[in-house]
DRENPA-3360 file (N, C-alpha, C; in nm, 2 decimals, always signed):
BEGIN
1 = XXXXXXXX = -1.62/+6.63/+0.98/-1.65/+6.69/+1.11/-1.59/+6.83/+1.11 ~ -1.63/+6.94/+1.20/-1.63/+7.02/+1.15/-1.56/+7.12/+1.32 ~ -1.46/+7.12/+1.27/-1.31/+7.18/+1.43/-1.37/+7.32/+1.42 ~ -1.30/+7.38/+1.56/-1.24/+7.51/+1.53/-1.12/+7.53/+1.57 ~ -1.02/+7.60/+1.48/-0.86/+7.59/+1.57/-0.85/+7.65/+1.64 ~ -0.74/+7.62/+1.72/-0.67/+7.69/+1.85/-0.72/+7.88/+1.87 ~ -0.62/+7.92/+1.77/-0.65/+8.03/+1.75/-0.79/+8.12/+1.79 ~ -0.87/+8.02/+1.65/-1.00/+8.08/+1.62/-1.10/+8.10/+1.79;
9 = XXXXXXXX = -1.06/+7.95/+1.87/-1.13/+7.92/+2.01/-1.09/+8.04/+2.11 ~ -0.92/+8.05/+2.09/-0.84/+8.22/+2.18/-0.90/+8.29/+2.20 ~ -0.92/+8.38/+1.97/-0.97/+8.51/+1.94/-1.12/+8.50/+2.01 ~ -1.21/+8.46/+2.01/-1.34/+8.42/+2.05/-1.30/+8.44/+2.21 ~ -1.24/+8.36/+2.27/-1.30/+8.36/+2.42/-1.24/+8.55/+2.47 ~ -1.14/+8.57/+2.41/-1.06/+8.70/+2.43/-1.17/+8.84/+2.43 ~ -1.24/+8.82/+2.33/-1.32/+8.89/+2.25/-1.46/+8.86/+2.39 ~ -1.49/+8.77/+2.41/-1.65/+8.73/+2.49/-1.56/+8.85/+2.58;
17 = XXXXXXXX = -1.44/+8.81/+2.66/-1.37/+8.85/+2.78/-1.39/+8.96/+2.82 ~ -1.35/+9.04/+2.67/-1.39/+9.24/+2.70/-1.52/+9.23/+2.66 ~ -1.64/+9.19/+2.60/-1.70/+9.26/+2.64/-1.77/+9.20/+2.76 ~ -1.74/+9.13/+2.84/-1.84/+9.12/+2.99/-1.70/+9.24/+3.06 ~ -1.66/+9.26/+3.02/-1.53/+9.36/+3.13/-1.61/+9.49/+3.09 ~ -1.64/+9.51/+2.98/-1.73/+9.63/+2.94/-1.83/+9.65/+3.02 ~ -1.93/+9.55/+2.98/-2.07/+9.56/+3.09/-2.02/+9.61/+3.17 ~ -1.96/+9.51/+3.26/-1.98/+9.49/+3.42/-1.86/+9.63/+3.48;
25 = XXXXXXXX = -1.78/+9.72/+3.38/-1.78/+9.88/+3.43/-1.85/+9.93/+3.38 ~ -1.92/+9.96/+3.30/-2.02/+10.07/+3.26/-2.14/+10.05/+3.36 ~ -2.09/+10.00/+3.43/-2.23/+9.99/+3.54/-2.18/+10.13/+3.65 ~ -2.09/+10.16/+3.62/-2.08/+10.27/+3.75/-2.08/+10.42/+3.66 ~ -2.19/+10.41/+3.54/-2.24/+10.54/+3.53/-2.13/+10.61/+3.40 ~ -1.99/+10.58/+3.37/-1.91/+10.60/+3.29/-1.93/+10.58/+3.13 ~ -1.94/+10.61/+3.01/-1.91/+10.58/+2.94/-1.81/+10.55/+2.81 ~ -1.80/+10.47/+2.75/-1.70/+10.40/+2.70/-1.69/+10.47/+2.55;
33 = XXXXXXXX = -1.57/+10.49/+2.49/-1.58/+10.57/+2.31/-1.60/+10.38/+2.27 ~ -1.57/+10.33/+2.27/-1.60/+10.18/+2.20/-1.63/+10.20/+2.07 ~ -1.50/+10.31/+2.01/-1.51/+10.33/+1.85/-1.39/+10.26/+1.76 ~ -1.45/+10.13/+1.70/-1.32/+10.05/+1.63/-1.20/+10.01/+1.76 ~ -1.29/+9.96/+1.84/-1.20/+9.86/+1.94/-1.14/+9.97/+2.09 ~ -1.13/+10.13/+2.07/-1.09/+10.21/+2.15/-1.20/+10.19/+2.25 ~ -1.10/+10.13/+2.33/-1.20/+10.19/+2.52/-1.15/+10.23/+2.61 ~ -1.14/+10.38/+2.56/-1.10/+10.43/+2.68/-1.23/+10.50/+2.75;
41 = XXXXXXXX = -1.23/+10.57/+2.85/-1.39/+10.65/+2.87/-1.39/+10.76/+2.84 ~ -1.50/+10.84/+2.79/-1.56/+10.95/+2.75/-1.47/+11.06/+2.86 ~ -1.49/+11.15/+2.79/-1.46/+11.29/+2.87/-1.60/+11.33/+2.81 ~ -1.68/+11.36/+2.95/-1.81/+11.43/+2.95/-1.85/+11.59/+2.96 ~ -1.85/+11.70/+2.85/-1.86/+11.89/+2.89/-2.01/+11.85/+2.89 ~ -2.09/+11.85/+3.01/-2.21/+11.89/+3.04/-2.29/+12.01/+2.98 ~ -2.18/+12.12/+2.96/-2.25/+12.24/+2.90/-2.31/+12.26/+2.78 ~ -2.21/+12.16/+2.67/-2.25/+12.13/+2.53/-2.30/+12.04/+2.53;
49 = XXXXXXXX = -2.34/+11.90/+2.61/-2.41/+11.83/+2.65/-2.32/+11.71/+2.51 ~ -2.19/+11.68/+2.51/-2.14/+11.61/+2.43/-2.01/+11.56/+2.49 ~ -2.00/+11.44/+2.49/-1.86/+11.37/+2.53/-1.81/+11.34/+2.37 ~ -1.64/+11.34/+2.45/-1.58/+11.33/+2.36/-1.41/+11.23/+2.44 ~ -1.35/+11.20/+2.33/-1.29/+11.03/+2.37/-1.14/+11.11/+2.37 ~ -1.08/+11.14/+2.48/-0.91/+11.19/+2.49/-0.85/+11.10/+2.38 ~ -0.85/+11.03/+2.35/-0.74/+10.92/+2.25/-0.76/+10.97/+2.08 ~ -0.91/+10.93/+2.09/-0.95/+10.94/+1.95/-0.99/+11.02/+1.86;
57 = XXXXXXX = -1.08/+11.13/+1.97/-1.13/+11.26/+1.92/-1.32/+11.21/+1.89 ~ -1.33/+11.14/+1.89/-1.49/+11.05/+1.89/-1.54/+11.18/+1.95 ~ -1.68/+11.17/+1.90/-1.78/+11.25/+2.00/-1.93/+11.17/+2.03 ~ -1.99/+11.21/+2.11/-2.10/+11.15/+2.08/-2.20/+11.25/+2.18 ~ -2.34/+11.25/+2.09/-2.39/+11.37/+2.17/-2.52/+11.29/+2.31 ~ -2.52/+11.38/+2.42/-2.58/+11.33/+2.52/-2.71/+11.38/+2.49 ~ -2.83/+11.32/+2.52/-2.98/+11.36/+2.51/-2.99/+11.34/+2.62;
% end
């Protein structure tokens, strides 16, 4: 028969946890660097039309 341990059941429900915590803020228009686990939210310059992540340095370009 075929378990899962403790642990493994934790890391899993921990993991489902952030991302419905994700969704359910990114609903008010914000976005998230969500690069290699970092969430903090974007810093948006409209002018160059590219956010970029205060922590990480991430960028990502706006269309």
């Amino acid at each position: 028969m075929l378990t899962r341990s403790m642990t493994t059941t934790l890391s899993g429900r921990a993991a489902a946890a952030r991302r419905l915590r994700r969704r359910a803020t990114s609903l008010d228009g914000r976005l998230y660097c969500n690069t290699n686990g970092c969430t903090t939210y974007l810093a948006i310059d409209v002018e160059s039309g590219v956010a970029r992540c205060p922590v990480c340095g991430a960028t990502r370009r706006l269309d």
